[in-house]
N, C-alpha and C positions, 0 to 999 in steps of 0.2 A: 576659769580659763587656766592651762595651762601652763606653769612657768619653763620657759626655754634656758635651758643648764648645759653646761659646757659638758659634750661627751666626754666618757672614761678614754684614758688612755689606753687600757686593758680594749678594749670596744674596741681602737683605730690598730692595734698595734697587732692585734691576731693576725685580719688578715693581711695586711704588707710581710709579717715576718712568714706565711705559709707560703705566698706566692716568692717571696725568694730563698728560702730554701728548697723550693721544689726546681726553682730555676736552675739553681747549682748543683743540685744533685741530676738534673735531666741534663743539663751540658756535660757534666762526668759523665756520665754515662754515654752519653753519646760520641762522647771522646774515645771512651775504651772499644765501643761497637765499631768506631772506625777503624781500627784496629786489628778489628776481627774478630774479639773477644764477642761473646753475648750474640752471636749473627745467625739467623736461620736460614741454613742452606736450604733452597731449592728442591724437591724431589717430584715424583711422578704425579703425586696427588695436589700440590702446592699450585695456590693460584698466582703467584708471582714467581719474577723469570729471575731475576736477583737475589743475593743475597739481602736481608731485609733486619735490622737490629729490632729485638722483641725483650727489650729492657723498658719501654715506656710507662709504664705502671709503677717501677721499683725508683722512683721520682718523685710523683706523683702521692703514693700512700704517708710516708714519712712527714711531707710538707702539708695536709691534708689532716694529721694524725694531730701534729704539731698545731694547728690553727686551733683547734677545738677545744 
């Protein structure tokens, strides 16, 4: 059988610390994008009628990178 051992901290502590630095870094960003910094304008070939922020990814790799 078995013995039931108290998980590592390393084990709890990855993912909580990737999920918020990706938080904070996707709130900055999203902050700058309102802005107007990081915004893809609209053109002829563009399926959106808005300007649209295309920084969601540079969030996301960092916090992601950091977990593992």
């Amino acid at each position: 059988m078995y013995a039931l051992t108290r998980p590592s901290y390393a084990a709890l502590l990855a993912p909580v610390l990737a999920f918020s630095v990706s938080i904070v870094l996707i709130r900055l960003l999203a902050l700058r994008a309102q802005r107007g910094w990081f915004l893809d304008h609209p053109n002829e070939r563009s399926l959106h009628v808005t300007a649209v922020p295309r920084t969601g990814g540079a969030g996301l790799i960092p916090g992601a990178l950091l977990g593992m």
